[in-house]
C-alpha positions in Angstrom: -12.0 6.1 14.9 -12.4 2.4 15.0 -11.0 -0.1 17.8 -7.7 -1.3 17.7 -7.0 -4.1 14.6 -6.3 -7.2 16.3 -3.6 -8.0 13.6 -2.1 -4.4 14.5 1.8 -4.5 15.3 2.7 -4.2 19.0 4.1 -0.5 18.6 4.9 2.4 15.2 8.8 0.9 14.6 11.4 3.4 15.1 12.2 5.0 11.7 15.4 7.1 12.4 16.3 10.3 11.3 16.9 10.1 7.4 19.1 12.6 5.8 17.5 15.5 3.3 14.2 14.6 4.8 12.3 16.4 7.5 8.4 16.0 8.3 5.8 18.1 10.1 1.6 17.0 10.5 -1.0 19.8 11.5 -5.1 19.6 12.5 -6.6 22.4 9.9 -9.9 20.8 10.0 -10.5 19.4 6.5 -13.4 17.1 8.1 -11.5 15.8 11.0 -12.1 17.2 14.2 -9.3 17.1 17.0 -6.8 14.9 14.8 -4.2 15.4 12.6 -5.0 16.1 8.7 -2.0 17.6 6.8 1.3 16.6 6.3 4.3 18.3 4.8 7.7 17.1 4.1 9.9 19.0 2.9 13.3 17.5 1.1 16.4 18.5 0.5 17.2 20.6 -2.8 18.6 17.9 -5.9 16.1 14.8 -5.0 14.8 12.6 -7.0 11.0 10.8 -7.2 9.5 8.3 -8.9 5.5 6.9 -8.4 3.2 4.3 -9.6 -0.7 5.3 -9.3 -4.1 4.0 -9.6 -5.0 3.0 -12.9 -8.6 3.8 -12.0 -10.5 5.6 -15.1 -11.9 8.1 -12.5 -8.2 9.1 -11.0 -8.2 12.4 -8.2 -6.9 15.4 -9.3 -3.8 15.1 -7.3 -3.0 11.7 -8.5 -3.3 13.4 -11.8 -1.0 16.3 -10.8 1.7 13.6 -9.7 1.4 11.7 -12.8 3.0 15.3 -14.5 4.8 16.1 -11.4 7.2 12.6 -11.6 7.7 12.3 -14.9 10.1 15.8 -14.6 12.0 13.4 -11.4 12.5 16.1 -9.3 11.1 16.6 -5.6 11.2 19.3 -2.9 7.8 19.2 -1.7 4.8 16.5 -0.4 1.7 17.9 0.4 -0.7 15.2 1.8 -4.5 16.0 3.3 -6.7 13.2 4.6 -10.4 13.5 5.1 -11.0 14.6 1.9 -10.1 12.9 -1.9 -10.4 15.7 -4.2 -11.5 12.5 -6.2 -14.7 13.8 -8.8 -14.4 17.9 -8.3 -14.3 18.6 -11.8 -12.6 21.7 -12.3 -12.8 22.7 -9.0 -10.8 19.8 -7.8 -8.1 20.8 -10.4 -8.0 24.6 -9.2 -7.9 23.5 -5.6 -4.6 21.1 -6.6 -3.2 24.1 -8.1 -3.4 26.6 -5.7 -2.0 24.1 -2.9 0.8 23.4 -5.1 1.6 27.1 -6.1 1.7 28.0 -2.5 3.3 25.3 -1.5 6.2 26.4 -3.9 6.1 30.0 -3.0 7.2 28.7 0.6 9.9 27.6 0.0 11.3 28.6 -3.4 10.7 25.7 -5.8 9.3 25.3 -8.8 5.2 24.3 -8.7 6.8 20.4 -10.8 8.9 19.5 -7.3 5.7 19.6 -5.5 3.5 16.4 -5.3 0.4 16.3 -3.9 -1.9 13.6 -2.3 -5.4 13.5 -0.9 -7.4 10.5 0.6 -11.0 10.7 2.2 -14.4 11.1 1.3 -15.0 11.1 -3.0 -17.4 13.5 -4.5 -17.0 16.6 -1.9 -14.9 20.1 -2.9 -11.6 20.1 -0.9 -11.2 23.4 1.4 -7.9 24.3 0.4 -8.1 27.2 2.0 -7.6 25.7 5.1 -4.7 23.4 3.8 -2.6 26.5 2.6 -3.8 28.7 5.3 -1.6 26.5 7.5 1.4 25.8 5.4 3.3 28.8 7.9 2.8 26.7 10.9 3.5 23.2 9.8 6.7 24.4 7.8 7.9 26.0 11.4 7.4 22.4 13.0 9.5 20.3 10.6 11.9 18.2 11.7 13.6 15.0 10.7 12.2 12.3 13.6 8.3 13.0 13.1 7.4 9.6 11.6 4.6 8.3 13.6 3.1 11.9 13.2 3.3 11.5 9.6 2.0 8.5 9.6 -1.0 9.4 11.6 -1.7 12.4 9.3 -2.5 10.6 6.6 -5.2 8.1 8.3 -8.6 8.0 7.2 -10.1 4.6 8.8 -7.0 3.2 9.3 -7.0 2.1 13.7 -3.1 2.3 13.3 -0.2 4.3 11.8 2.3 2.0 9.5 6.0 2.2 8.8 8.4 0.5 8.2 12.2 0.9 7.9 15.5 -1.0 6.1 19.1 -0.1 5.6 21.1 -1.0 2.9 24.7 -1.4 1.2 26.1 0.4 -1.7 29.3 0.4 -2.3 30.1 -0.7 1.1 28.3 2.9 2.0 25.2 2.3 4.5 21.9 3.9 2.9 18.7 4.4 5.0 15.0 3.5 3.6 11.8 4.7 5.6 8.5 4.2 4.6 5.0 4.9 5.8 1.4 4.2 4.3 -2.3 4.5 5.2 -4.7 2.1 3.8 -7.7 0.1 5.5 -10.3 -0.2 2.9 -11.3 0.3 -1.0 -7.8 -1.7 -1.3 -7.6 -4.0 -4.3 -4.5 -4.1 -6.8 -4.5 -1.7 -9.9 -1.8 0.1 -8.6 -0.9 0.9 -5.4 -4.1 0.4 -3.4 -3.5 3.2 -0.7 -0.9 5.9 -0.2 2.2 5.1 0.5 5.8 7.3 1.2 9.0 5.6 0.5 12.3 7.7 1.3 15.7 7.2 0.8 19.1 9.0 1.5 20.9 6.8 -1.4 22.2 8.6 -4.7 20.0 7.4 -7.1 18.5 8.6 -10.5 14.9 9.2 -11.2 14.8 6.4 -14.4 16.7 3.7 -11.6 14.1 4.6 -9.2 11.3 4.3 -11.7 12.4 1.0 -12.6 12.9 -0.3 -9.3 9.6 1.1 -7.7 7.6 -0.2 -10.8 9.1 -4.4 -10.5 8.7 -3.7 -6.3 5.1 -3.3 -6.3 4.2 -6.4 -8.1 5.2 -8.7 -5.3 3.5 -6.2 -2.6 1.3 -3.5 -3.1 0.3 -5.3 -6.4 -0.5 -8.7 -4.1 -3.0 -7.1 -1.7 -6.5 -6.6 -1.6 -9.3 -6.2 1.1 -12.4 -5.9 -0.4 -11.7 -5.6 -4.4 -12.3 -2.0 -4.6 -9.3 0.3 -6.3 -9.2 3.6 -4.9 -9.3 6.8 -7.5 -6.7 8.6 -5.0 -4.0 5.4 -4.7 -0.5 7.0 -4.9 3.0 5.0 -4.0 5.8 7.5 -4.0 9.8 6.5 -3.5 12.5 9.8 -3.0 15.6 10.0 -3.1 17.9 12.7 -1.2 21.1 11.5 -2.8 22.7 12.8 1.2 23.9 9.0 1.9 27.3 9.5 0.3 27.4 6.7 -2.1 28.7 7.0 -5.9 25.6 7.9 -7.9 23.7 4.9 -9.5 22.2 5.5 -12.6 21.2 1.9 -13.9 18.3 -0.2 -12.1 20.1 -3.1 -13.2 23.5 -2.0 -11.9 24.6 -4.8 -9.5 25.8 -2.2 -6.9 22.1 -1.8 -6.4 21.1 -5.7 -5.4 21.3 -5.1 -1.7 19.2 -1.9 -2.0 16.6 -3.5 -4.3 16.1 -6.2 -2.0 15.8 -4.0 1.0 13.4 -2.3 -0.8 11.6 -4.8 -2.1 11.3 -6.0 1.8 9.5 -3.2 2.8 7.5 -2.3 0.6 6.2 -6.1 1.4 6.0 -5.1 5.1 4.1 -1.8 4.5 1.5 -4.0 2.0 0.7 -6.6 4.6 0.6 -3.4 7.0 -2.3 -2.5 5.1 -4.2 -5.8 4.9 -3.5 -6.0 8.8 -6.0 -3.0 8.9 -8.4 -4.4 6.5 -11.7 -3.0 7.6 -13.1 -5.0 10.0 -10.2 -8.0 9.9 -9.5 -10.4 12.6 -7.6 -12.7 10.3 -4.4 -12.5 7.6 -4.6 -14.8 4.8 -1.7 -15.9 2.8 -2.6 -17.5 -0.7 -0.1 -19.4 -2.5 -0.6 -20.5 -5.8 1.6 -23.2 -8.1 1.9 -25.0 -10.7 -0.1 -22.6 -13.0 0.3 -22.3 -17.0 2.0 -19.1 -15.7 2.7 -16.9 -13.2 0.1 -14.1 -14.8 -2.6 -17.0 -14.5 -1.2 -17.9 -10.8 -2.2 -14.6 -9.7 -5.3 -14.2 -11.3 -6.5 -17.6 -9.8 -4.7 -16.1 -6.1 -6.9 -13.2 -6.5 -10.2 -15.0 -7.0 -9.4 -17.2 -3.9 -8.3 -13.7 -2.2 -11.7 -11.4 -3.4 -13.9 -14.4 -3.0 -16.8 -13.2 -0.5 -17.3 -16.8 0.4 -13.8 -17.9 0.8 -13.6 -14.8 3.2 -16.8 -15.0 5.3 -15.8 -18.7 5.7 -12.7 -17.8 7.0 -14.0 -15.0 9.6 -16.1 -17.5 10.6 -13.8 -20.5 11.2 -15.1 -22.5 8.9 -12.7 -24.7 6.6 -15.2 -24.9 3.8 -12.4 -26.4 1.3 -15.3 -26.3 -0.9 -15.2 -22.0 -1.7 -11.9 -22.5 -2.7 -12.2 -24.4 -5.7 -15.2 -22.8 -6.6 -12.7 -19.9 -6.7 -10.3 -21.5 -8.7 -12.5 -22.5 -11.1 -14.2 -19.1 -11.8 -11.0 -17.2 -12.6 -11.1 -18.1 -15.9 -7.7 -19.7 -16.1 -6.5 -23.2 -17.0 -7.2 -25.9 -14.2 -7.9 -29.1 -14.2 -10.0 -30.7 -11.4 -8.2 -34.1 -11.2 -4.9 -32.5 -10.5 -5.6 -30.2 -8.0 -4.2 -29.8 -5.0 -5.2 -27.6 -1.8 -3.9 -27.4 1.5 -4.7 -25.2 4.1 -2.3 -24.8 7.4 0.2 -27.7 5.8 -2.5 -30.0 5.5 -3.8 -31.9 2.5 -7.5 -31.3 2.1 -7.8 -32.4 -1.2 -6.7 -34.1 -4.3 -7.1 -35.8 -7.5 -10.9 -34.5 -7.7 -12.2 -35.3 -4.2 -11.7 -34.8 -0.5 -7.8 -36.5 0.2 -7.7 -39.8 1.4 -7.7 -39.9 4.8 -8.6 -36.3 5.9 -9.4 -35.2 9.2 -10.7 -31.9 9.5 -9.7 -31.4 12.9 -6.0 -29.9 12.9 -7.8 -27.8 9.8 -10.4 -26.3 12.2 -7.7 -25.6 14.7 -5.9 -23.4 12.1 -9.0 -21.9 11.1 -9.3 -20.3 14.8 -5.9 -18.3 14.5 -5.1 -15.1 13.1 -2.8 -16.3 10.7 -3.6 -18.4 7.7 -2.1 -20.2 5.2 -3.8 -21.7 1.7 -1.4 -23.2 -0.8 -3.1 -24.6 -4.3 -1.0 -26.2 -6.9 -2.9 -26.8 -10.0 -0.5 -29.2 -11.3 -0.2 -27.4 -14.6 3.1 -25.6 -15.4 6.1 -23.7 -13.5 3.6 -20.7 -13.0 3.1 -19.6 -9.5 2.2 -16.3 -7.1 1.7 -15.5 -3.8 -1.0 -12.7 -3.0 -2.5 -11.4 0.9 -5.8 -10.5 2.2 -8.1 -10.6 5.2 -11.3 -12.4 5.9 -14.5 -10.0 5.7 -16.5 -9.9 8.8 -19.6 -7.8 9.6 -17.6 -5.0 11.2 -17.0 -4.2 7.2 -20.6 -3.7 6.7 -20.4 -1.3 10.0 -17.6 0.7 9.3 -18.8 1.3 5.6 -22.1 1.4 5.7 -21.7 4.8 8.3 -18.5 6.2 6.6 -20.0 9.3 6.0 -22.4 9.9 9.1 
């Protein structure tokens, strides 16, 4: 394990018991020793599911399983193992997934399509299921409904911290609960959902509504991170549903019963993203890019993400550097409309430049000061259009090179 993020949150927030949901973690030694490695939840009998993925042309087995698995939009089961991916196992990977799923159905009495399946860790290396199902018995006999943090910390691989993150909600003037947890440090870059994340709710909702919702929420979170530029063949975002809260079921995304919900939702799926660039491998800093004033929003975010992946943006930025200068080469690469005479940057609030050159006026110094913090702010408005987006990372220190370059040793 690594040291302690500096960006890390001051304690795991206290998710509360959520109804038709109960969680267990057990060490069965897929590579860890003396940690944690396997989580179970188990949910209540008539949930729903719904799940964005990685779009990666080299997908796990599991993520491939859960593609299959959601579309049916029923749940009973989540198996999770960290440690290893099952990520380029051939058919060996795809035997393994179906023994842990068959099993994991025989438990309890489901059918093989409510179980889902998730595996994050080392690519390339045949996954010991034997060890995963060989435990099912005991972690099943530890479920229970307030096990968050354990759940959280199942699931690590490099991650220094566990992440959650909770919400409640009105429908109908009935109370719904949302809890989430995720696990995500490195190989994070948008192409869906950059990590694993669980999302669980005790509001009646169908699987389409759920779908719909889960597919607009990650574009202004999990969609608007990245680390290092790397998308991960295992990345998996699930949302459940127990339907236990006691609200009139919802059928429609679009139903205006479910705006409170959506934007509860919405809210922390945001928090668990920046959750996950706050563990960036190797990050002392949290950058915020704003982008305006693109020919679109689609264009916005592509010129966001070349600030965001830029290796010299981010090295200047670890080292306290406000090299103005990296970000318009940034801008200027992404291949989208700009125009260098009506460009606009600021960094902390200040005007750094404008109209082609440096801005009238500028003194570095309050620009420096910002530079030393851990958070930080870049706002470029290209002067263009209405188009706009606002995308996260971290700055890239040596510590990356460290934590990567041994992962395997």
């Amino acid at each position: 394990m690594t040291a302690l993020s500096p960006l890390a949150p001051a304690c795991f927030p206290a998710l509360p018991v959520l109804k038709g949901v109960r969680l267990a973690s057990h060490a069965c030694g897929v590579r860890y020793a003396g940690r944690t490695d396997l989580l179970l939840v188990e949910l209540d009998p008539g949930s729903r599911v719904a799940g964005v993925f990685t779009r990666s042309l080299t997908a796990s087995a599991p993520v491939e399983w859960c593609r299959k698995a959601v579309a049916g939009g029923r749940a009973r089961l989540l198996v999770v193992n960290s440690g290893n991916a099952n990520a380029f196992t051939g058919s060996a990977g795809v035997a393994s997934v179906r023994r842990t799923v068959d099993q994991a159905a025989a438990l309890i009495g489901c059918a093989a399509e409510e179980v889902t399946v998730s595996s994050t860790g080392t690519i390339g290396v045949r996954l010991p299921d034997e060890k995963i199902t060989a435990a099912f018995g005991a972690v099943h006999a530890k479920l229970a409904g307030d096990a968050w943090e354990e759940a959280a910390r199942a699931i690590m691989t490099t991650d220094t911290y566990p992440k959650g993150a909770t919400r409640t909600a009105s429908i109908d003037g009935v109370t719904v609960t949302i809890n989430g947890i995720a696990k995500g440090s490195g190989m994070i870059a948008p192409d869906m959902a950059t990590m694993l994340s669980y999302v669980f709710t005790d509001a009646d909702i169908a699987a389409p509504a759920l779908q719909a919702l889960l597919s607009e929420g990650v574009k202004g979170s999990f969609n608007a991170i990245t680390v290092d530029s790397d998308t991960s063949t295992s990345d998996t975002l699930l949302l459940f549903a127990t339907a236990q809260a006691g609200n009139a079921p919802v059928a429609d995304a679009a139903d205006p019963r479910l705006a409170d919900f959506k934007a509860k939702l919405f809210d922390l799926l945001r928090d668990l993203a920046h959750q996950v660039v706050r563990d960036g491998e190797g990050a002392s800093k949290f950058v915020s890019i704003a982008v305006t004033g693109a020919d679109s929003d689609q264009a916005a975010h592509i010129i966001a993400m070349a600030i965001a992946n830029s290796p010299l943006v981010k090295t200047a930025i670890a080292g306290e550097d406000a090299n103005w200068g990296r970000i318009v080469m940034a801008v200027g690469k992404a291949g989208q409309k700009a125009d260098r005479d009506r460009l606009t940057i600021r960094i902390g609030g200040v005007l750094v430049a404008e109209k082609g050159e440096a801005a009238e006026g500028y003194d570095e110094t309050p620009v420096a000061a910002h530079m030393k913090g851990q958070d930080i702010a870049i706002e470029v408005d290209l002067g263009l259009g209405a188009g706009r987006a606002q995308v996260w990372t971290c700055d890239l220190t040596h510590a990356y090179i460290d934590i990567n370059g041994s992962y395997r040793t």
